[in-house]
N, C-alpha and C positions, 0 to 999 in steps of 0.2 A: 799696744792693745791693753795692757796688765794696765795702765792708770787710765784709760777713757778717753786716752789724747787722740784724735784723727787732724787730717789735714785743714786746714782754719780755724782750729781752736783757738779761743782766743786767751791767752793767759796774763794774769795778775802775776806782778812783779815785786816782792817786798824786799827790803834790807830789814835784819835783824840785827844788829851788831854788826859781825863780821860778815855771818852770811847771807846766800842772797835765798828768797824761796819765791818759787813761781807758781801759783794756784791757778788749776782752771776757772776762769769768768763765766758766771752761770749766771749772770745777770741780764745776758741778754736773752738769754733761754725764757726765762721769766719775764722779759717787758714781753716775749713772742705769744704769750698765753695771755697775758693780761688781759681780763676781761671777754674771757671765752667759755668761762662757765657758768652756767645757771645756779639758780638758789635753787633751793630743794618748794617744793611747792608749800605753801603758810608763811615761806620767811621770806620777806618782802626789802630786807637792808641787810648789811653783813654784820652789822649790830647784833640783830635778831636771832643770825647765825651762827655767832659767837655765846649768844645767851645760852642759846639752847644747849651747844657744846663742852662750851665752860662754866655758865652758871653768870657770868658776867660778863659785858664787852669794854675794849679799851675808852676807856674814859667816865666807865660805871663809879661810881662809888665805892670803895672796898669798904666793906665791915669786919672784920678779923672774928 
């Protein structure tokens, strides 16, 4: 219970060197939601939603 593991968790396995570490897989959590949320009403791309939020979206131009 103390890390979030229940029964079917699915876990990531890495080697580090010597040791091994196991992360919980939330990837699938995430394909499970994909594309279940609405834009807020005006923003029509997640472009636009990104604009608003940050000022800029991925693949805007930066100007320093």
């Amino acid at each position: 219970d103390a890390l979030g593991l229940t029964k079917g968790t699915t876990l990531k396995i890495e080697l580090d060197g010597g040791r091994i570490i196991l992360r919980k897989d939330v990837s699938e959590a995430l394909r499970k939601v994909r594309g279940k949320f609405k834009l807020v009403d005006g923003l029509t791309s997640t472009d636009e939603a990104m604009r608003a939020i940050r000022g800029r979206a991925p693949g805007d131009p930066f100007d320093p």
